[in-house]
FIVO-825586 format. One record per residue (C-alpha): residue number from 1; x, z, y. Coordinates in steps of 0.1 Angstrom, whole numbers, plus 5000, padded with zeros to 4 digits. Each point is the difference from the previous one (the first is absolute). Example, Ala and Ser with C-alpha at 12.3 -4.5 7.8 and 13.67 -1.06 7.14 Angstrom:
# FIVO-825586
> 1,5123,5078,4955 $
> 2,5014,4993,5034 $
# end
This chain:
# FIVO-825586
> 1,8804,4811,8580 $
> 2,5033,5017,4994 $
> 3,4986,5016,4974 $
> 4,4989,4973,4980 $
> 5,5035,4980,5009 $
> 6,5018,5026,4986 $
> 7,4977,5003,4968 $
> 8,5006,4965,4994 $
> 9,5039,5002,5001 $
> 10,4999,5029,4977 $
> 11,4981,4976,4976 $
> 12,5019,4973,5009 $
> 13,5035,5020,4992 $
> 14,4983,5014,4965 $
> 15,4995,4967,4988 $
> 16,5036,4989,5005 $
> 17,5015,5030,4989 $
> 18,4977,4998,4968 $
> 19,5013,4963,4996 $
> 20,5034,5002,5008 $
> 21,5008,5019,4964 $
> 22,4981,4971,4982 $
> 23,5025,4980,5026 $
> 24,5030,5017,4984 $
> 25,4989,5000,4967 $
> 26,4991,4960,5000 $
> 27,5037,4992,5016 $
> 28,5017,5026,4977 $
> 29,4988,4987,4965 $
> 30,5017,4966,5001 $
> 31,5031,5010,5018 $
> 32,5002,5030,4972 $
> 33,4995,4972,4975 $
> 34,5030,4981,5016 $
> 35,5023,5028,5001 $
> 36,4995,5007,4964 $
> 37,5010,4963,4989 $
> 38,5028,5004,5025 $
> 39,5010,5030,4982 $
> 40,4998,4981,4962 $
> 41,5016,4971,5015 $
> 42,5029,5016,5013 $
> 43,5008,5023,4969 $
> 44,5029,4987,4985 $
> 45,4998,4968,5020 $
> 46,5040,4992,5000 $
> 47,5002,5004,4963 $
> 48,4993,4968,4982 $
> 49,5025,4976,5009 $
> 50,4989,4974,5022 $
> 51,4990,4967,4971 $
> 52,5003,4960,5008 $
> 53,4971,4993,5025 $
> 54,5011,5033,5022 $
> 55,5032,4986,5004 $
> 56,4986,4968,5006 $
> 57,4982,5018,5030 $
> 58,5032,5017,5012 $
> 59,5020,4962,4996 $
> 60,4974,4986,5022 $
> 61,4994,5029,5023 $
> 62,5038,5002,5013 $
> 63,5002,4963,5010 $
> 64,5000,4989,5037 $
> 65,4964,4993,5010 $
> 66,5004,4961,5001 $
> 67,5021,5003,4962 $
> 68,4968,5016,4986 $
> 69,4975,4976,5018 $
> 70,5024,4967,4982 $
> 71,5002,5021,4966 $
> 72,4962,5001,5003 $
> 73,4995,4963,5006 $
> 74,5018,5000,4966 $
> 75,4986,5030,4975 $
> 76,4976,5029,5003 $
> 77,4980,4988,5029 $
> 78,4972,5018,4990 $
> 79,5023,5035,5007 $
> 80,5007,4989,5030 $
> 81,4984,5023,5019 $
> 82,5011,5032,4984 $
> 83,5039,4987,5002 $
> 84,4992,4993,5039 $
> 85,4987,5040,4999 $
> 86,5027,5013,4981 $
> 87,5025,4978,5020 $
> 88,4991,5021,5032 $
> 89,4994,5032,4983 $
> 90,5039,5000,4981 $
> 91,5011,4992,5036 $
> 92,4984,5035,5010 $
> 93,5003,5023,4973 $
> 94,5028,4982,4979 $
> 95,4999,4988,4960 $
> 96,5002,5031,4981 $
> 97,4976,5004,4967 $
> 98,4981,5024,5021 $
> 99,4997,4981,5029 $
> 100,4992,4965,4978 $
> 101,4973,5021,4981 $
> 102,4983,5021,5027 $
> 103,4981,4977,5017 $
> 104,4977,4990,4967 $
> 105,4996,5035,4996 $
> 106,4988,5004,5033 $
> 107,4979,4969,4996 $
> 108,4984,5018,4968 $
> 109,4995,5027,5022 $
> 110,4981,4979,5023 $
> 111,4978,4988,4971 $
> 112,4993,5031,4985 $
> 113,4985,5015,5036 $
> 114,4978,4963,5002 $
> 115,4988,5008,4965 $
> 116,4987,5031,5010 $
> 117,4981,4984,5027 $
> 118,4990,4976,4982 $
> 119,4982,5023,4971 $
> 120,4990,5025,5025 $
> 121,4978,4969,5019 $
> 122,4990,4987,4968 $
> 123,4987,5032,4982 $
> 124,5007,5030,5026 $
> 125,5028,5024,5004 $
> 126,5000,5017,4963 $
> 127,5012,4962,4990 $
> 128,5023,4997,5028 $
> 129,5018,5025,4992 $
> 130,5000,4999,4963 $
> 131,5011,4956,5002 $
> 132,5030,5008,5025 $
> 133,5016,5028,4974 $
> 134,4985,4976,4970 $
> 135,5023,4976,5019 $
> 136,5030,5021,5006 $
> 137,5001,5010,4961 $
> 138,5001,4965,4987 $
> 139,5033,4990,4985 $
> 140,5006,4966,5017 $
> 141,4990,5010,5032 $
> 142,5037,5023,4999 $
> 143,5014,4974,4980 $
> 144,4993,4973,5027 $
> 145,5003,5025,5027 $
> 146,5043,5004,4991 $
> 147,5000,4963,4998 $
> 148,5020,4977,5026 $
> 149,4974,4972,4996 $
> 150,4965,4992,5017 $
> 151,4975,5012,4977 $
> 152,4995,5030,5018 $
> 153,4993,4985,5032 $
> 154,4978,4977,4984 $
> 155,4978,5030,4986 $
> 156,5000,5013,5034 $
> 157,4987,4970,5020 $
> 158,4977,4991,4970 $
> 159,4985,5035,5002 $
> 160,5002,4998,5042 $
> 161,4983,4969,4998 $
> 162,4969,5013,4973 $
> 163,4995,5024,5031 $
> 164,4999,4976,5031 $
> 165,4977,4980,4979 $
> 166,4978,5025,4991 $
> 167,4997,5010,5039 $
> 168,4994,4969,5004 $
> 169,4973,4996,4979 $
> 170,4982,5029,5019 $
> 171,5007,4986,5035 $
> 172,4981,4967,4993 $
> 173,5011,4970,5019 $
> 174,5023,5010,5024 $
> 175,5033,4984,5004 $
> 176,5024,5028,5001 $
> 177,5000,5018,4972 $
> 178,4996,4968,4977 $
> 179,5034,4986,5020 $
> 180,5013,5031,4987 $
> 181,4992,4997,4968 $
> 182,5012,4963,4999 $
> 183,5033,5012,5012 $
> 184,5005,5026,4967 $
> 185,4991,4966,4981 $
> 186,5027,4985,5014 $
> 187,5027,5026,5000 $
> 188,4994,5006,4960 $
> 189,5001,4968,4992 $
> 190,5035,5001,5018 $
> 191,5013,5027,4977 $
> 192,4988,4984,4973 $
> 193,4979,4967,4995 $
> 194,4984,5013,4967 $
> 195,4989,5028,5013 $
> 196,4972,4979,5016 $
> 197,4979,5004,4970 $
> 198,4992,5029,5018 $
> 199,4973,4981,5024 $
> 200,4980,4992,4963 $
> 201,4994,5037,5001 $
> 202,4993,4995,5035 $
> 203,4972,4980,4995 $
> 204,4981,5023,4979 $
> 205,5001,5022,5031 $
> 206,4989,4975,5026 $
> 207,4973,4983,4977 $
> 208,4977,5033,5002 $
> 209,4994,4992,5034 $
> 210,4985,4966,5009 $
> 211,5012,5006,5037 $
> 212,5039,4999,4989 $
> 213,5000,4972,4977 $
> 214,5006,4975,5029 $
> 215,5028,5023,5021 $
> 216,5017,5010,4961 $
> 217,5007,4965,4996 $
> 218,5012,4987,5036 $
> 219,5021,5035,5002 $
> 220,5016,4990,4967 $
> 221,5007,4963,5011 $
> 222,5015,5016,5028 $
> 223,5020,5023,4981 $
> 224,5012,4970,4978 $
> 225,5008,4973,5026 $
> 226,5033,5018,5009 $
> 227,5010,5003,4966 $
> 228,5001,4959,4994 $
> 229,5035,4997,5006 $
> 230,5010,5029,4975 $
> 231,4974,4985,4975 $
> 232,5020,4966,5000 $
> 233,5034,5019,4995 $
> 234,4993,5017,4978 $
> 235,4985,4976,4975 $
> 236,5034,4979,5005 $
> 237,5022,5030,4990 $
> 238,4974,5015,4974 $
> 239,5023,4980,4971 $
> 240,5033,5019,5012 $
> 241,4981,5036,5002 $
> 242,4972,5004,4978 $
> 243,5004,4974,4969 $
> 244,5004,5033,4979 $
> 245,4969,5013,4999 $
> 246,4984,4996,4969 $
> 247,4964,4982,4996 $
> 248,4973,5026,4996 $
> 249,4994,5010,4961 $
> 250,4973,5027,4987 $
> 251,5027,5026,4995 $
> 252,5011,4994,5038 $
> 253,4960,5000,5014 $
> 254,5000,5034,4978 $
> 255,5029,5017,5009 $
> 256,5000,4993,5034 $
> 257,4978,5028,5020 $
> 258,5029,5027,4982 $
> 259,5026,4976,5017 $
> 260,4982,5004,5035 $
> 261,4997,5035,4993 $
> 262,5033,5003,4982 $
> 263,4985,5026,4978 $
> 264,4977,4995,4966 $
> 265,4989,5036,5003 $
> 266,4992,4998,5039 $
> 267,4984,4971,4995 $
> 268,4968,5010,4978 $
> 269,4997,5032,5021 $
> 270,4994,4979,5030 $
> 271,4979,4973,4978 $
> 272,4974,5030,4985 $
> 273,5000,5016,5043 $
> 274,4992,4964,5012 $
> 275,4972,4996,4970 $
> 276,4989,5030,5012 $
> 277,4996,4986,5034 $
> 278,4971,4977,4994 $
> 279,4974,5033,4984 $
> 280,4996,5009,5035 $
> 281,4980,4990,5033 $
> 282,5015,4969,5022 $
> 283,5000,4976,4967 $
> 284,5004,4973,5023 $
> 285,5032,5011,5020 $
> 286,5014,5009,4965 $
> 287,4996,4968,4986 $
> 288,5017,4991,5032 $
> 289,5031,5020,4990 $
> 290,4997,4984,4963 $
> 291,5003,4966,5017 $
> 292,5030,5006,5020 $
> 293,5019,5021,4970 $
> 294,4990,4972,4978 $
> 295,4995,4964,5015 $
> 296,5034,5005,5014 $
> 297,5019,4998,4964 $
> 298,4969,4978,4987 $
> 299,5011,4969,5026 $
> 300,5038,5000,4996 $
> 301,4995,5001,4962 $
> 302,4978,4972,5001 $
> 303,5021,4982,5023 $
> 304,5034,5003,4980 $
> 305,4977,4989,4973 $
> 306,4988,4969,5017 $
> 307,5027,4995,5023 $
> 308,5035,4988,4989 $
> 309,5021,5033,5012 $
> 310,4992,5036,4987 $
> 311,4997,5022,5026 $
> 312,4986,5032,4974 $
> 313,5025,5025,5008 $
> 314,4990,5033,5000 $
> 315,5018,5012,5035 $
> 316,4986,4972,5016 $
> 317,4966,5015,4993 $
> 318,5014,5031,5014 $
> 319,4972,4998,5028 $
> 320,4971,5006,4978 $
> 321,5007,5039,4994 $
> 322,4983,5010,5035 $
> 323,4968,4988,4986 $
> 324,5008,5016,4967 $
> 325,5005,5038,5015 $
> 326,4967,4993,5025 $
> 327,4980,4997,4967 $
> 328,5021,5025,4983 $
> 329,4993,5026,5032 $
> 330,4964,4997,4998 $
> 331,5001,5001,4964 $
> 332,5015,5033,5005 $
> 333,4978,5013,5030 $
> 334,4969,4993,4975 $
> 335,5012,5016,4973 $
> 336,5008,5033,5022 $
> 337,4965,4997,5014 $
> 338,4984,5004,4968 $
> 339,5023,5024,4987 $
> 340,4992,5026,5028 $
> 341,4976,4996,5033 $
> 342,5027,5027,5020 $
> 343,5023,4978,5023 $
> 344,5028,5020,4991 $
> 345,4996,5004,4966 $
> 346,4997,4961,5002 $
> 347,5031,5000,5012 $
> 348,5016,5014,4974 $
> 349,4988,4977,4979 $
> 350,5013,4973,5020 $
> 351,5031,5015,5002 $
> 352,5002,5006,4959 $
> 353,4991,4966,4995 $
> 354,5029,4986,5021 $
> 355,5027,5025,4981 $
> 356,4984,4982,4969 $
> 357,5008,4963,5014 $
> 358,5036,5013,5011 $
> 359,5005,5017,4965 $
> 360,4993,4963,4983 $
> 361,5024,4984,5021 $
> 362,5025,5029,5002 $
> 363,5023,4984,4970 $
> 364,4996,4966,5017 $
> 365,5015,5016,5030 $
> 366,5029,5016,4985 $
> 367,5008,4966,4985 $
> 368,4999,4978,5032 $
> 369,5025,5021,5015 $
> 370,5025,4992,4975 $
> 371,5037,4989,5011 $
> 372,4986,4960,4986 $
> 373,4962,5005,5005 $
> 374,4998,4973,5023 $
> 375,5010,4973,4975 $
> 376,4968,5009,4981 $
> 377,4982,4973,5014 $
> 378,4967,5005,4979 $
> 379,5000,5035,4990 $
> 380,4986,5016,4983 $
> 381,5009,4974,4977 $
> 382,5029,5012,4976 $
> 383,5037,4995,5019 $
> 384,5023,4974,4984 $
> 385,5030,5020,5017 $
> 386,5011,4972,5028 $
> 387,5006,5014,5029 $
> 388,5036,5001,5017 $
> 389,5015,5030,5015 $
> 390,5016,4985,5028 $
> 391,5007,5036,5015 $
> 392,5027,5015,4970 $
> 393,5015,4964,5002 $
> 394,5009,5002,5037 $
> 395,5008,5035,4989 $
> 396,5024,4990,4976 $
> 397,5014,4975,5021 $
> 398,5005,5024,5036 $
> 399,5015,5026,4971 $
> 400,5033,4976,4995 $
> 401,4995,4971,5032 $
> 402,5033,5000,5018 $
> 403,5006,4971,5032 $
> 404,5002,4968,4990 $
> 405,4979,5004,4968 $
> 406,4975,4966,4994 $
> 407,4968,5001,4984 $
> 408,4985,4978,4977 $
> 409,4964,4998,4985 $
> 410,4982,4986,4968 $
> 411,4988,4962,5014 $
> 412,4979,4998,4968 $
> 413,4966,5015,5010 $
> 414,5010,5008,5036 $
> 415,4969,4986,5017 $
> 416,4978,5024,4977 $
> 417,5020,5029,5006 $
> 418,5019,5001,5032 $
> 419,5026,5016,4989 $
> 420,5025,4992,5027 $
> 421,4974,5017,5027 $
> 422,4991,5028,4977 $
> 423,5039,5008,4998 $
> 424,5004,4991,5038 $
> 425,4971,5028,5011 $
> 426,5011,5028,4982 $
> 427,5039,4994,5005 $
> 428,4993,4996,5036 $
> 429,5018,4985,5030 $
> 430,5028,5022,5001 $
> 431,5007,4993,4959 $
> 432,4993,4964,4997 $
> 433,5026,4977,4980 $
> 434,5007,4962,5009 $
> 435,4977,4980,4978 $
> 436,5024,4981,4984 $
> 437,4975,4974,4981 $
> 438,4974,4993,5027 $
> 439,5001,4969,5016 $
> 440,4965,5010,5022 $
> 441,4988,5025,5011 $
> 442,4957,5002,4999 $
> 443,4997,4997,5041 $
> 444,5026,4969,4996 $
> 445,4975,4984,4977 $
> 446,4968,5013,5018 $
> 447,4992,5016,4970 $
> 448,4995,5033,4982 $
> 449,5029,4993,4976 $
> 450,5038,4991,5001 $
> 451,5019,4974,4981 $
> 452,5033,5002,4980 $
> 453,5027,4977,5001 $
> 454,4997,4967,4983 $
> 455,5038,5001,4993 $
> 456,5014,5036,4993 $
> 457,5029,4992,4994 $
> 458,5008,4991,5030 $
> 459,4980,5025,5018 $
> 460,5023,5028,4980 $
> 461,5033,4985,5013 $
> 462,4987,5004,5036 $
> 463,4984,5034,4999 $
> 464,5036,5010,4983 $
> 465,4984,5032,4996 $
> 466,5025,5033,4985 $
> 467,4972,5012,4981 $
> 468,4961,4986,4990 $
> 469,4973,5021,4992 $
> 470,4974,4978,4978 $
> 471,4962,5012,4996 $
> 472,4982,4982,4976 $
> 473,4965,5005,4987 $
> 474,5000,5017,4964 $
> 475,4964,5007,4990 $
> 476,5011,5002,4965 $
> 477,5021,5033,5005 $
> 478,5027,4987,4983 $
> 479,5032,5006,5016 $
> 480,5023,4978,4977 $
> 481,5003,4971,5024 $
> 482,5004,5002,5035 $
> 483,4993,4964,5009 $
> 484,4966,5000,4984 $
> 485,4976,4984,5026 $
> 486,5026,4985,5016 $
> 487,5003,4960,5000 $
> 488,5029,4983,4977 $
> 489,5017,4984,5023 $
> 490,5002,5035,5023 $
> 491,5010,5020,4974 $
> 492,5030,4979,4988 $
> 493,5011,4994,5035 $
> 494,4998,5036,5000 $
> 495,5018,5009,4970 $
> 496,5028,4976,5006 $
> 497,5010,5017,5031 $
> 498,4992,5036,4987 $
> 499,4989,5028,4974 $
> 500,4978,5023,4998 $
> 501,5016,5041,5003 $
> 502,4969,5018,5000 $
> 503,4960,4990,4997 $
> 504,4973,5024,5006 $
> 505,4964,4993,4984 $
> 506,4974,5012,5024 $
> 507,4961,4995,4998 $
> 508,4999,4961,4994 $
> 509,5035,4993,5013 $
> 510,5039,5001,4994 $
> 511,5023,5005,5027 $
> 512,5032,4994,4988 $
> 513,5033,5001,5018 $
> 514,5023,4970,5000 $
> 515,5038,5000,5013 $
> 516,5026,4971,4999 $
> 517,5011,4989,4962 $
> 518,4984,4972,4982 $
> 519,4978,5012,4973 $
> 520,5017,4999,4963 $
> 521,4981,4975,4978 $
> 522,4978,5015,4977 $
> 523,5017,5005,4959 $
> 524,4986,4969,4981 $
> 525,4977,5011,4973 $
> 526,5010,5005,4960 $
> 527,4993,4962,4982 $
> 528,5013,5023,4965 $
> 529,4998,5033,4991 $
> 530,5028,5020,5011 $
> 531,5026,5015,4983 $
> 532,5008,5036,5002 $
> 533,5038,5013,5000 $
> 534,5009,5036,4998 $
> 535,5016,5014,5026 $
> 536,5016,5033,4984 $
> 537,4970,5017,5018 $
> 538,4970,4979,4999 $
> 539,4988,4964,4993 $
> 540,5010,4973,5029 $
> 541,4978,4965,5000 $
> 542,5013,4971,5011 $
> 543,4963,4989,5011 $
> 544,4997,5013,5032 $
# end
C-alpha cells in the first residue's frame, strides 16, 4: 500500500515539475513582451516637448477635484476619466514630463503583454510571442506610449476587453465572466467613446458561437448603460472640441492605416505578415482577427460619412493595432514553420523577421522623438513646421526674470495653442510672472482655457508692472514684429506704455522684453523718391 502511495506521488510530482517550466514559459512571454515596449516607450521619453492636448491634460489634472468635475460639465467630458486618473496620480508622483508620460507607457506595456496572450490563444505560443514584439516595434505604439493623453489606456482596455470576451465565449452562459467582460465595455468607452467601434470587431468573435450571441449583446447593453450620461455630454460639447476634423476623403481612407501605424514602411511589413496570416489552418479565427483590425476603421468611416461630425482621426483608431500584430504574429509563426520544422531554428526566424519590422520603422522612430514630434498630428504626413517650443521660451524668460516682472501672451490663437499654460509648466511655480492681461483664469471659467482682458488698458495701469515679458505665437519665423499674433487693441495698449529692448524668436514664438517708455512711432513711408545729399563720406537720404 505504501508502495503504491509513494509511486503515485512520485508520478504525481513528475507531472508538475514537467509543467511548471511550460508554467514559467506561458507567464514569461507576455511579461517579456511588456518589458520590451516599456523599454521603447521610455527611451527618450522627456525629449519632445510636451504639445497642446498634453498640456491640456496637465491644466486639467492640477485642478481641485470638484474644479475638474464643473470644467467637465463644460468641455472634454469624454476625457473625463483620464483627467480624474491623472488628477490622483500628479498628486502622488507630481507633474514632471516623466511622470505625465509614464503611465501611457506603462499602459502600452500592459497592451503589449495582452497581445501576446491574445495571439498565443488564437494561434499558439510561436504567435504569442512573435504579435507582443510585433507590437512593441510599431511606431505609434511608442509614440502614444510618451503621450499625456488616453489613447494608451484605451488600447489597453480594448485589448483587455478582446480577452475577457473571448473567455467568455469558451465559458458559455455563465454570469461571471460575461459581467467582466461588460465591465471592460464600459471602462473603454470611458477613455474614449469612439473607441467603442471596438465591440463591431467584437461581434465577429461572439457570432462563431450561437451560444454567445444572446450574453454578447446583454453584456454590451450593460457595458453601455453607464456610459448614457457621458454619451449626452459629449454630443453637447462635440461643436467646441472636435468641429476640426475634416470629413473623410479617398486620400484620408488611404493614408490612414500609416497614421495608426505612424510609419509608411511599418505599415506594409505588417499588411504582407497579416496576409500571410490567412494561408494557414484556423481560417475562421483569422478572419476573426480581419474583422476586428478592419470593421473597427470601416464603422467610424462610414459614420463620419453619414453622420454630421467626423470622427476619422487616425489616433482615435489607435485601438485597432492589437488586432493588427495578432495577425501579423501568426503571420510570422507560419512563415517560420515552413521555413524550418526545428523549434529553434524557428525561432530565429521569428526573431529575424521582427528585426525586419523594427528596421522599417526604425526612421519613424528616430523622428517621433524629435524636440516638436508631438505636433505631428498625422504623421507620417509631411510636417508644416508648427509646433511651439514652449521649453527655450520659459528658458529665455528664467535667463533675464527678475521680481516683479509681468507676463503677457499672444490672445490671438490662445485657445488653439495654450500658450499661457505651456509657458506656465515649463517656467514652473517658483518662476511664474503676474499675468498681466488675463482677466480669468480656465478653473474661474470651468473651462480648459483663460480669457484676456476686454480693456487692456486699464488692466496695464493696474498690474503697473517694471518690466513685461510678451510671448506671442510666430509660426512664420519671422522675427520683425513682436506683436504678431497679438490683438490690436493689446498691442497698442502695449506699446503706449512701453518698447520693446530685446525679442528672441524661438520655435513658433517671440518672447520679447518690454520696459517702461512708450514706443516711438514708426517713420512714415517715402510718398517721393528721396533725395540723396553727400555727406563728405557717403550719401545721407532724407527718406528714412
Amino acid at each position: 500500500m505504501g508502495t503504491a502511495v509513494a509511486g503515485a506521488a512520485r508520478q504525481v510530482a513528475d507531472r508538475v515539475g514537467a509543467a511548471s517550466p511550460r508554467r514559467r514559459s506561458r507567464a514569461l512571454m507576455p511579461v517579456g513582451c511588456g518589458l520590451v515596449t516599456l523599454l521603447l516607450c521610455l527611451f527618450r521619453i522627456t525629449h519632445p516637448v510636451l504639445w497642446r492636448d498634453e498640456l491640456a491634460t496637465w491644466t486639467a489634472a492640477r485642478r481641485d477635484t470638484s474644479e475638474l468635475v464643473r470644467m467637465l460639465g463644460d468641455i472634454d467630458a469624454s476625457s473625463g476619466a483620464y483627467y480624474l486618473f491623472m488628477h490622483a496620480w500628479t498628486a502622488v508622483f507630481g507633474d514632471s514630463v516623466l511622470a505625465l508620460r509614464l503611465p501611457s507607457a506603462l499602459a502600452m506595456a500592459g497592451t503589449a503583454a495582452c497581445v501576446a496572450v491574445l495571439a498565443r490563444r488564437s494561434f499558439g505560443p510561436a504567435a504569442g510571442g512573435a504579435a507582443g514584439l510585433v507590437f512593441a516595434l510599431i511606431p505609434a505604439v511608442s509614440r502614444y506610449g510618451q503621450e499625456a493623453r488616453a489613447y494608451a489606456f484605451v488600447c489597453l482596455t480594448a485589448a483587455v476587453a478582446t480577452l475577457l470576451l473571448l473567455r467568455a465565449i469558451d465559458a458559455g452562459p455563465r454570469l461571471r465572466p460575461w459581467s467582466w467582460y461588460a465591465a471592460a465595455v464600459a471602462l473603454t468607452g470611458g477613455w474614449h467613446l469612439v473607441a467603442l467601434a471596438v465591440l463591431v470587431g467584437h461581434a465577429a468573435f461572439a457570432l462563431q458561437r450561437r451560444s454567445a450571441r444572446g450574453p454578447f449583446l446583454l453584456a454590451v447593453a450593460a457595458g453601455l448603460v453607464p456610459l448614457v450620461p457621458l454619451f449626452a455630454l459629449g454630443a453637447s460639447q462635440r461643436a467646441a472640441q472636435i468641429e476640426w476634423i475634416p470629413a473623410p476623403d479617398t486620400d484620408m481612407v488611404q493614408g490612414m492605416l500609416p497614421r495608426v501605424v505612424a510609419s509608411g514602411p511599418a505599415t506594409a511589413a505588417l499588411l504582407v505578415l497579416a496576409i500571410g496570416a490567412c494561408t494557414g489552418p484556423a481560417r475562421r479565427t483569422v478572419a476573426c482577427w480581419w474583422a476586428a483590425a478592419v470593421l473597427p476603421t470601416t464603422a467610424v468611416l462610414l459614420v463620419s460619412i453619414l453622420g454630421d461630425q467626423s470622427y476619422f482621426l487616425a489616433r482615435y483608431l489607435l485601438f485597432t493595432l492589437p488586432a493588427w500584430a495578432v495577425l501579423a504574429g501568426q503571420g510570422a509563426a507560419l512563415l517560420a514553420a515552413r521555413l524550418t520544422r526545428r523549434t529553434t531554428h524557428r525561432r530565429v526566424v521569428v526573431a529575424a523577421v521582427v528585426l525586419a519590422l523594427a528596421a522599417c520603422g526604425l526612421p519613424d522612430q528616430r523622428t517621433l522623438r524629435g524636440v516638436g514630434a508631438h505636433e505631428r498630428r498625422s504623421y507620417p504626413d509631411p510636417s508644416l513646421g508648427t509646433w511651439l517650443d514652449y521649453a527655450a521660451a520659459a528658458d529665455v524668460i528664467r535667463a533675464d526674470l527678475r521680481p516683479g516682472d509681468g507676463i503677457a501672451y499672444s490672445a490671438a490663437g490662445q485657445r488653439i495653442w495654450h500658450v499661457d499654460g505651456g509657458i506656465e509648466y515649463y517656467l514652473g511655480d517658483d518662476h511664474r510672472p503676474d499675468d498681466v492681461l488675463r482677466a480669468a483664469s480656465g478653473p474661474d471659467r470651468d473651462t480648459l482655457w483663460s480669457v484676456d482682458c476686454p480693456d487692456p488698458d486699464a488692466c496695464l495701469d493696474r498690474a503697473a508692472a517694471p518690466r513685461i515679458w510678451l510671448v506671442a505665437v510666430n509660426l512664420t519665423r519671422q522675427p520683425d514684429n513682436p506683436y504678431r499674433g497679438i490683438r490690436t487693441d493689446t498691442a497698442n495698449a502695449l506699446r503706449a506704455r512701453y518698447h520693446v529692448v530685446t525679442s528672441t524668436p524661438v520655435h513658433g514664438l517671440t518672447v520679447s522684453l518690454l520696459v517702461p517708455g512708450a514706443t516711438p512711432p514708426a517713420p512714415e513711408p517715402c510718398t517721393s523718391a528721396p533725395q540723396l545729399t553727400w555727406s563728405g563720406s557717403e550719401f545721407l537720404s532724407d527718406c528714412p
